[in-house]
C-alpha positions as CSV (number, residue, x, y, z in Angstrom):
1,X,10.3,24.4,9.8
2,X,10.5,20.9,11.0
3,X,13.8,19.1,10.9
4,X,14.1,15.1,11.1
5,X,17.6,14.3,11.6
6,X,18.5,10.6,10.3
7,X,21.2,8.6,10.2
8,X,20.8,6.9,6.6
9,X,24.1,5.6,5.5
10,X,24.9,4.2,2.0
11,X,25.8,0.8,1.9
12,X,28.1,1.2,-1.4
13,X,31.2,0.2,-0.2
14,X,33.9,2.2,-1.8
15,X,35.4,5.1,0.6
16,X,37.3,8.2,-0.3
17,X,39.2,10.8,1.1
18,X,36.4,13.0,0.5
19,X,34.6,11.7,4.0
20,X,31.3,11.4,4.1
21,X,28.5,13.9,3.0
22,X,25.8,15.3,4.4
23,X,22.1,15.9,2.3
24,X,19.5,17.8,4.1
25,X,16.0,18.1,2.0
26,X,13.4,20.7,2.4
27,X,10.3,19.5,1.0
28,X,7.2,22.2,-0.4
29,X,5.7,21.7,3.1
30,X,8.7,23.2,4.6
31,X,10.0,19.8,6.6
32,X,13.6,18.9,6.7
33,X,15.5,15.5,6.5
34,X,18.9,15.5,7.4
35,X,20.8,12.1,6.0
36,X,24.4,11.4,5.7
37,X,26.1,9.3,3.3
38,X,29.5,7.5,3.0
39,X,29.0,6.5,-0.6
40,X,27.1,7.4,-3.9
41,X,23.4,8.8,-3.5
42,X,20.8,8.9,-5.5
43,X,18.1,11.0,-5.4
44,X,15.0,11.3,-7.4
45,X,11.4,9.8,-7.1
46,X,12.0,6.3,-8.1
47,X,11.6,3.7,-5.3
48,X,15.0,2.5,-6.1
49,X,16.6,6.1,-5.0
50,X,18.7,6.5,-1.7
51,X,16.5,9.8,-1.2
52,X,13.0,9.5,-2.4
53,X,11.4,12.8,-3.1
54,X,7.7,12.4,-4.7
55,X,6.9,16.0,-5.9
56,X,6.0,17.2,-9.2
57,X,8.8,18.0,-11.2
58,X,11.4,15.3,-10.2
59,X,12.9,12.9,-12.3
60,X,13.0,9.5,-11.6
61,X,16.8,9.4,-10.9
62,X,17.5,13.0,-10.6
63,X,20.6,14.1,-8.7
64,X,24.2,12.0,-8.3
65,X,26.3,12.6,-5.4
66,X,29.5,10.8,-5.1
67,X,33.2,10.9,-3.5
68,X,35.8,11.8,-6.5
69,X,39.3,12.2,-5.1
70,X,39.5,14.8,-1.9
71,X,35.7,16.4,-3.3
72,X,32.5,15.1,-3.5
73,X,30.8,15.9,-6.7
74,X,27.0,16.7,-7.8
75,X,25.6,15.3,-11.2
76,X,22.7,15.8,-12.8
77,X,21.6,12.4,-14.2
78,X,19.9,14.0,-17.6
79,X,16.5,15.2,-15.3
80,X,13.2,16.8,-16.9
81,X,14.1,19.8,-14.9
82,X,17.1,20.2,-14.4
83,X,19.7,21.1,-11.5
84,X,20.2,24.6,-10.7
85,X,23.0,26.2,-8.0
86,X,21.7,29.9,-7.7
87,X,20.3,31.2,-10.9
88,X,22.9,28.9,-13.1
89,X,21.9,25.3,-14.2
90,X,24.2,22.8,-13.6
91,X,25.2,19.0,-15.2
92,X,28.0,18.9,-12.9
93,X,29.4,20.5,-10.3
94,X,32.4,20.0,-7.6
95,X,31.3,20.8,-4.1
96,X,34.1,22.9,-1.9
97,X,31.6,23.2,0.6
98,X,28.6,24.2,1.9
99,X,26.7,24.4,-1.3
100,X,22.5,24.7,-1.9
101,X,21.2,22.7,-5.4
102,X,17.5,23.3,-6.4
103,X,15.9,20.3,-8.1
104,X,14.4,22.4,-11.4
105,X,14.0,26.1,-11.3
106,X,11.3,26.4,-8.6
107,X,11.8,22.6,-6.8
108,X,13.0,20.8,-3.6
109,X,16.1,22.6,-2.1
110,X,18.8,19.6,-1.2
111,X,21.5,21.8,1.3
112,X,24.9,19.4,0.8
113,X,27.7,19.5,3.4
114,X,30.7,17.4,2.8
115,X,32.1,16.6,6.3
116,X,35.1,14.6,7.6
117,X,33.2,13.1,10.8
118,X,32.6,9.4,11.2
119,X,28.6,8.4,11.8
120,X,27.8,6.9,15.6
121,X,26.8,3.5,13.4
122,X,26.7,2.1,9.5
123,X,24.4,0.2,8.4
124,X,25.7,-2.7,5.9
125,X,24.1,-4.9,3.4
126,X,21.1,-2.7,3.6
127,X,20.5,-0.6,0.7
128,X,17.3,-1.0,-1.5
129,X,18.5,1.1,-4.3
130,X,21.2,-1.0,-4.6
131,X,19.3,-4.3,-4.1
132,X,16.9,-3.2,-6.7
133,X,18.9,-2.2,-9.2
134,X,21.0,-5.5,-9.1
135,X,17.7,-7.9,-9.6
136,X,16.9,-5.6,-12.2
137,X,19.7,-6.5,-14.5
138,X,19.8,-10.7,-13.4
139,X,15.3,-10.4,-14.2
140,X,16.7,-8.6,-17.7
141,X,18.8,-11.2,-18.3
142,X,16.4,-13.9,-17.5
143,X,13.3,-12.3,-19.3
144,X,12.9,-15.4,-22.0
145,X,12.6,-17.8,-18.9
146,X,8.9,-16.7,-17.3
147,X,9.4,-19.0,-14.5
148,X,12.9,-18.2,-13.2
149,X,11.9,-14.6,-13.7
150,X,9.0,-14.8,-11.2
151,X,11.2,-16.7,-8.5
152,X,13.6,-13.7,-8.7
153,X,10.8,-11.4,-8.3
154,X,10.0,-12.6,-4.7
155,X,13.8,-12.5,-4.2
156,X,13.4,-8.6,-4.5
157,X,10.5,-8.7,-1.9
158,X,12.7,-10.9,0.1
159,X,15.4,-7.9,0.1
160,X,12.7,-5.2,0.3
161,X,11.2,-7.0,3.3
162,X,14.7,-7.6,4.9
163,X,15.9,-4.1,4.0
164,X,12.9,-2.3,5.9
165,X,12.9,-3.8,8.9
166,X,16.0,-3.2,9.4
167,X,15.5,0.4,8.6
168,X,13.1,0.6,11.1
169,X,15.2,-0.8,14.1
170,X,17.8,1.9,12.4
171,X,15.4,4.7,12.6
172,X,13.6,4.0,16.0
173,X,17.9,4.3,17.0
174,X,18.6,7.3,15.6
175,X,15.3,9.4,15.3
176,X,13.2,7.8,18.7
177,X,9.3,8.9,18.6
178,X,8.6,10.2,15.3
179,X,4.9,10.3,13.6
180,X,6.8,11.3,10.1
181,X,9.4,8.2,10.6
182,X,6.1,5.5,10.5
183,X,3.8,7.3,7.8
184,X,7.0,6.8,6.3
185,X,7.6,3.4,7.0
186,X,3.9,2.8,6.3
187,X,4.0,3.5,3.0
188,X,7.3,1.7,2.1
189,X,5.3,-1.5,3.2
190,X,2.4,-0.6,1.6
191,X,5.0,-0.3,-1.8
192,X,6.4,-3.6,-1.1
193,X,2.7,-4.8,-0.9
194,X,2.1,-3.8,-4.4
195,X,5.8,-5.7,-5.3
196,X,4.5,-8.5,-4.1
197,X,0.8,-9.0,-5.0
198,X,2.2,-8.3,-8.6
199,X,4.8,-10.9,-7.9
200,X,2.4,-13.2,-6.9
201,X,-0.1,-12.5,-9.9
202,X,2.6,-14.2,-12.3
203,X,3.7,-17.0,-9.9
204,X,-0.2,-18.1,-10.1
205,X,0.1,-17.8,-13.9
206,X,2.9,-20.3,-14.4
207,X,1.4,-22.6,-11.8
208,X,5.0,-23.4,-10.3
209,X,3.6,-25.2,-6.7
210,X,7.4,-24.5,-5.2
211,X,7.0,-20.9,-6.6
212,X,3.8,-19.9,-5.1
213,X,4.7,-21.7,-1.8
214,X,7.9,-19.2,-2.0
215,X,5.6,-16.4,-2.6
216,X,3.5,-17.2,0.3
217,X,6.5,-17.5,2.8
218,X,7.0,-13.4,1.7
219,X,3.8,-12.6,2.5
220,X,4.7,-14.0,6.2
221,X,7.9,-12.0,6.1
222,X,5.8,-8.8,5.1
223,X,3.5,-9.9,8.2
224,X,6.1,-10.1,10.5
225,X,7.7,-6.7,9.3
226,X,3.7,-5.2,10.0
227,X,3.7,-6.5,13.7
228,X,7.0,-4.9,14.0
229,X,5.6,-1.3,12.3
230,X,2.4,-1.8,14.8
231,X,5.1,-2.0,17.6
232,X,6.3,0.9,16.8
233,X,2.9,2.7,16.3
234,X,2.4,1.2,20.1
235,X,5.8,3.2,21.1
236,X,5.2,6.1,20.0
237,X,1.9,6.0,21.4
238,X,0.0,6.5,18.4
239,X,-2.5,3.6,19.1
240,X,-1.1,1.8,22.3
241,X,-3.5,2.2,25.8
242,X,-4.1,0.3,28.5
243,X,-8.1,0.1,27.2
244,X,-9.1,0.8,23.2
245,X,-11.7,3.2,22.5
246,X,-13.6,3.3,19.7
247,X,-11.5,5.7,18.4
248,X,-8.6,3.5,18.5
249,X,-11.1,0.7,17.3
250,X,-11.4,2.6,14.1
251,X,-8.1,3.2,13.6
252,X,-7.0,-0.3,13.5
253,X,-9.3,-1.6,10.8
254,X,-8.4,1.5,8.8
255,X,-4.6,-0.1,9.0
256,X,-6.0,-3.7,8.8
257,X,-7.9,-2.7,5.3
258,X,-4.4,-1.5,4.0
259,X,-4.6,2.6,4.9
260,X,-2.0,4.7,6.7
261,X,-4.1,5.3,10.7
262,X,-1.9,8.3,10.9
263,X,-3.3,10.4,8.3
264,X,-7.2,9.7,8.8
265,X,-9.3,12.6,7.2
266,X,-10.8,15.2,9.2
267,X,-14.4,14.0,10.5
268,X,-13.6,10.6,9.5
269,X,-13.7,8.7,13.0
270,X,-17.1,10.7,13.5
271,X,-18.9,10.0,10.3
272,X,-18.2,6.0,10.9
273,X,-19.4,6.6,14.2
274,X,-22.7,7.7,12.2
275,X,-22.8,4.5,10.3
276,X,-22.3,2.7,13.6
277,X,-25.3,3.8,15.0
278,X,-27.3,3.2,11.5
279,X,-26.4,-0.2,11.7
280,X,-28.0,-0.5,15.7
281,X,-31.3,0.2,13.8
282,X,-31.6,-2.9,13.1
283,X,-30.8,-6.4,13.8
284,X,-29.8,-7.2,10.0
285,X,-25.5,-7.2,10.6
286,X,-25.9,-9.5,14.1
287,X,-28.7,-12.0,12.4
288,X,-26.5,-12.2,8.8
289,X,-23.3,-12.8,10.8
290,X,-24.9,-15.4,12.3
291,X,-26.2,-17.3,9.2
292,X,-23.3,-17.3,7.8
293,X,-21.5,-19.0,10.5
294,X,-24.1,-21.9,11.4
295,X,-24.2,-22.0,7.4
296,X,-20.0,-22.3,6.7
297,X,-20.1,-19.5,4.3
298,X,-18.0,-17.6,6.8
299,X,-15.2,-19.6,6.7
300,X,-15.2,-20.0,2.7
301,X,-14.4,-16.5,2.0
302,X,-12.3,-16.4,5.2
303,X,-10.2,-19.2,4.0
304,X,-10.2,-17.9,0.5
305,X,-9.2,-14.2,1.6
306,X,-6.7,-15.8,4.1
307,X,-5.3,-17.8,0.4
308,X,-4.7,-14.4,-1.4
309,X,-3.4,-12.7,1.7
310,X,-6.4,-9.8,1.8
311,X,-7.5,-7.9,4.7
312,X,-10.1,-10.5,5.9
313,X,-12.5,-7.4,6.5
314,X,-13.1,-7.7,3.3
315,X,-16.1,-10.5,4.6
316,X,-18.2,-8.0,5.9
317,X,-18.4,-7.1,1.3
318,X,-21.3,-9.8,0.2
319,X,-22.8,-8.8,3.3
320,X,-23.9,-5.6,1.9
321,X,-24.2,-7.0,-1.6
322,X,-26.4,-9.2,-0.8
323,X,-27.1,-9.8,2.6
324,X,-24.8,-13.1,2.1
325,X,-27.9,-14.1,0.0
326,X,-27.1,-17.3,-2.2
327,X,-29.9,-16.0,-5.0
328,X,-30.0,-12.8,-5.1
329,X,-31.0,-10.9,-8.1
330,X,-29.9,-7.2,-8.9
331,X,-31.9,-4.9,-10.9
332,X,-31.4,-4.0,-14.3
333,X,-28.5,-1.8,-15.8
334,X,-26.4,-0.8,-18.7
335,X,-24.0,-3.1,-17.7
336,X,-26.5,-6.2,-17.0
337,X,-28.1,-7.5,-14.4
338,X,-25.8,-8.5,-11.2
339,X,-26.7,-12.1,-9.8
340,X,-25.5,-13.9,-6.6
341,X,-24.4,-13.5,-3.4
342,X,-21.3,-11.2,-4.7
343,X,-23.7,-9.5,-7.4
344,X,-21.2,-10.2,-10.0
345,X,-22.5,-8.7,-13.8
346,X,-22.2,-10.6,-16.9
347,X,-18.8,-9.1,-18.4
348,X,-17.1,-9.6,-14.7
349,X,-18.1,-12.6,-13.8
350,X,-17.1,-14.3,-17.1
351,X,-13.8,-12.7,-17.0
352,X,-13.0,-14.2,-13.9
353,X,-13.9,-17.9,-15.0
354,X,-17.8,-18.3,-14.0
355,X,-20.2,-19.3,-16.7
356,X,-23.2,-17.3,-17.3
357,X,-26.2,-19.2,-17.7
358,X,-29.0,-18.5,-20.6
359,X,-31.4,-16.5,-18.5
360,X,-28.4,-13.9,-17.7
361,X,-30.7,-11.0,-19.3
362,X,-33.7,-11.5,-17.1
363,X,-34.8,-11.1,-13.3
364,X,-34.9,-15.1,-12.1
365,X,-32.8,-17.4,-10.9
366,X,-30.8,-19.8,-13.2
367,X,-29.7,-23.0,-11.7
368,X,-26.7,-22.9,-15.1
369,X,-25.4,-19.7,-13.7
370,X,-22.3,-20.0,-11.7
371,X,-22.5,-16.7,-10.3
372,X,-25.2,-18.4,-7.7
373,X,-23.0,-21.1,-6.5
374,X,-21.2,-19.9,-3.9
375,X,-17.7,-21.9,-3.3
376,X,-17.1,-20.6,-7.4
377,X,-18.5,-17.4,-6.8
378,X,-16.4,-16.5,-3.5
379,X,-12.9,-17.4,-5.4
380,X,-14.0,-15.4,-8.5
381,X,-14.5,-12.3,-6.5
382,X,-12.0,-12.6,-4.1
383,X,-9.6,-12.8,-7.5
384,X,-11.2,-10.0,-9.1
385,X,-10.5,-7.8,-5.1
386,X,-7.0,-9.5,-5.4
387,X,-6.4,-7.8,-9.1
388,X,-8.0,-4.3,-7.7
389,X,-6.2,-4.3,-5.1
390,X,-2.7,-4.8,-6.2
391,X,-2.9,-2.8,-9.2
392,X,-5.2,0.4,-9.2
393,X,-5.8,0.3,-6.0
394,X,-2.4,0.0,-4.9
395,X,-3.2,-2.2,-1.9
396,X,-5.6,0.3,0.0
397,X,-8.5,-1.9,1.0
398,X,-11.7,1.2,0.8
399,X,-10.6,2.2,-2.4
400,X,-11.0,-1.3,-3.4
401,X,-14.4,-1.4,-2.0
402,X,-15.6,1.8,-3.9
403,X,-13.5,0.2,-7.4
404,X,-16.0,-2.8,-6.7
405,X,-19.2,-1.0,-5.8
406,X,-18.5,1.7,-8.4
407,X,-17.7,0.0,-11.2
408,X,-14.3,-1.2,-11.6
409,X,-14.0,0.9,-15.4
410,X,-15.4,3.7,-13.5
411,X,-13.0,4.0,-10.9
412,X,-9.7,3.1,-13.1
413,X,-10.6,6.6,-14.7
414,X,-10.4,8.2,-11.5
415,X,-7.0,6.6,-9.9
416,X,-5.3,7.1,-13.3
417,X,-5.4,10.5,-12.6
418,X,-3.7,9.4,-9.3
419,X,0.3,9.4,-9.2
420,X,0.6,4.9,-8.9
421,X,1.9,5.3,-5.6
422,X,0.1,4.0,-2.2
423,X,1.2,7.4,-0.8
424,X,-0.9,9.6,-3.4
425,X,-3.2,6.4,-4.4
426,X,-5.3,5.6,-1.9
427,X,-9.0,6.1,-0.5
428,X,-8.0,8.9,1.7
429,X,-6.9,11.1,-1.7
430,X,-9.8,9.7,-3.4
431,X,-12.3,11.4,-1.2
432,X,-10.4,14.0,-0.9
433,X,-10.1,15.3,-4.4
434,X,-13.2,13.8,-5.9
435,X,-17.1,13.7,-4.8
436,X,-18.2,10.1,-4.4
437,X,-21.6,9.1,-5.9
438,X,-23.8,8.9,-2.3
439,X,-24.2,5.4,-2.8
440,X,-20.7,4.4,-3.3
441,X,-19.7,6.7,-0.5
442,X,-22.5,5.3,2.2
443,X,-21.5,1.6,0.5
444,X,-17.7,2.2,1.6
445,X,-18.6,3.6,5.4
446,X,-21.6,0.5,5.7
447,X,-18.8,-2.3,5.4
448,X,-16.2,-0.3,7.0
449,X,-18.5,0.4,10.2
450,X,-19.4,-3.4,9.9
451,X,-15.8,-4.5,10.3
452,X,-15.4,-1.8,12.8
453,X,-17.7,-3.5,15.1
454,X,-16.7,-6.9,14.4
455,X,-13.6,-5.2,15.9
456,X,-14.8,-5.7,19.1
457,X,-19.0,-5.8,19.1
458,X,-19.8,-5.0,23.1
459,X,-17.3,-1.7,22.8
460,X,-19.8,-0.7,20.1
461,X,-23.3,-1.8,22.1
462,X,-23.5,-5.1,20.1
463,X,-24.5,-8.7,21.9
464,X,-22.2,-10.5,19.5
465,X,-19.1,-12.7,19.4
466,X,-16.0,-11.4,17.4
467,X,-17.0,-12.9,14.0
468,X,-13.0,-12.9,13.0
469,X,-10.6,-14.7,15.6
């Protein structure tokens, strides 16, 4: 069994005789966390909780724990499952003790220890769950005002943001090198991306200039607090040398493209290594990149990814569309035929603003269709990646690619099935529960390689410049 002590104080303020208690939870893989609290805890598998626990069968606020005179007491906060001690199910229960709850009859086992020592430090001022749930009520009491609701929004991801980073200081403190500590941490940015991009899809609907501008000053917080996680990746020498291989190469982009580095599938690093050498066959990816640079169609969907705050990986996309091709003509399908350099179809393209032009159900270029010029083209799809991305996708950049490739209707079908979390959302679940159709899956590992290489091209046997800098 694998125990991760942590320091994780509650930063309600109230204080009791009872001292301060101690939670330790052992998850279905048989790993430990050991937290102690001064005040009241909540635990369930809302974001909001003080103890998180995503498993099947957990409520979203599920077990209470707080100081009442010289005890501290457990409550069962009306939970699916229920609380059991033993054999006997519980709604409340005064603990004298060491005492062992199971969340429902067959669930997590939370070990409580009420204990009268003081913690080597408390953190203050820094509890989400609290944060959270005090937004909450001033957005409910706001909810007729769109705009004022919107600003408070990025107030939450201001807390969030604030709240994580300090966690992480906390947590490299208390816990040193620890691979759990940053998948962790990884995925509570990769929540607070989703907050945010959802954030930002209203600000852009009410068209508030000061509110957008406030929205894009969170995003900088949240890429600040990303440096600061890749710090600590570089500590705990998950991805820190003197000289990257390519190994480390393709780690990166994987965490630039919005997936967790630390949890890469088996055989992943190899097959993109494949796709590298597929790409050598040819001089297509080095003479493209090139166009599009002496052309300034690089920099459009640079500056336009850069707008929305996207992985700008996401450039090497109309590449394999389209080859970056300004007319390019799909063939036929159910859906319609896809046209331009983003191979948008009919139903899409119109939905995000383009105007189809009258020969939409043939073969040939049509000087009306927006879909060919590029500048409209490039914000429509970068939109439509925006949408996928902080929604279905929940921000993890190669399910994104496969939603777009795919079909997003397809896909949604798929990830719906998928707990909306980026910890059980994401490309690496994907592939792991379902079977890709071949040419989504060799569509997903052709841009990815691509970006890999852009990584650094002469690593990877190219005569190339970084296209990205």
């Amino acid at each position: 069994m694998n125990e991760d002590k942590t320091v994780m104080m509650s930063t309600n303020k109230q204080s009791s005789v009872a001292g301060l208690i101690r939670v330790s939870v052992s998850d279905n893989k048989q790993q430990t966390k050991v937290m102690e609290f001064a005040g009241t805890v909540i635990i369930g598998r809302h974001l909001s909780c003080n103890i998180v626990i995503e498993e099947e069968g957990i409520s979203r606020q599920h077990l209470k724990l707080y100081p009442a005179s010289q005890n501290w007491v457990a409550e069962d906060m009306d939970s699916a499952n229920g609380v059991f001690h033993g054999d006997q199910q519980i709604k409340s229960l005064q603990l004298r003790g060491e005492t062992t709850l199971t969340l429902g009859p067959d669930g997590p086992k939370i070990l409580l220890e009420p204990i009268a020592e003081k913690p080597a430090e408390v953190v203050t001022n820094q509890n989400k769950g609290e944060h959270t749930r005090l937004i909450d009520t001033l957005v409910k009491k706001q909810r007729k005002k769109h705009l004022l609701r919107t600003t408070l929004l990025t107030v939450v991801s201001a807390i969030i943001i604030a709240s994580l980073v300090t966690i992480i200081v906390q947590q490299k403190q208390t816990i040193g090198e620890s691979k759990n500590i940053a998948v962790d941490l990884f995925y509570d940015m990769k929540s607070l991306e989703v907050t945010l991009a959802k954030t930002e899809i209203q600000v852009r609907k009410s068209g508030s200039i000061s509110a957008i501008a406030d929205v894009k000053k969170r995003r900088k917080e949240l890429s600040a607090m990303k440096q600061r996680y890749q710090s600590y990746l570089d500590e705990i020498s998950v991805s820190s040398k003197a000289q990257m291989t390519k190994e480390d190469v393709i780690l990166k982009v994987a965490g630039d493209f919005g997936e967790s580095e630390l949890e890469l599938p088996q055989g992943f690093v190899k097959e993109v290594l494949v796709y590298v050498d597929k790409w050598k066959s040819s001089n297509r990816l080095r003479n493209v990149l090139a166009r599009i640079d002496r052309e300034g169609r690089k920099q459009i969907v640079l500056d336009a990814l850069r707008d929305y705050g996207l992985p700008e990986q996401f450039m090497y996309l109309p590449l394999q569309e389209s080859n970056y091709q300004l007319k390019a003509i799909g063939p036929e399908t159910y859906a319609g035929i896809a046209k331009g350099a983003w191979q948008f179809i009919p139903s899409t393209a119109t939905e995000y603003g383009l105007k189809i032009g009258p020969l939409a159900a043939v073969r040939e270029y049509d000087p009306e269709d927006e879909r060919f010029e590029f500048e409209k083209a490039t914000a429509a799809a970068v939109k439509y990646l925006y949408d996928i991305y902080s929604t279905e996708a929940q921000a993890s950049g190669l399910l994104v690619m496969a939603s777009y490739n795919w079909g997003h209707n397809k896909v949604k079908k798929l990830v719906k099935k998928m707990p909306p979390n980026p910890r059980d959302r994401n490309f690496w679940k994907l592939i792991q529960n379902n079977k890709l159709p071949e040419e989504t899956y060799d569509y997903v590992f052709r841009i990815f390689s691509a970006a890999v290489i852009g990584e650094n091209p002469q690593l990877f046997g190219f005569d190339f410049e970084k296209p990205i800098i």
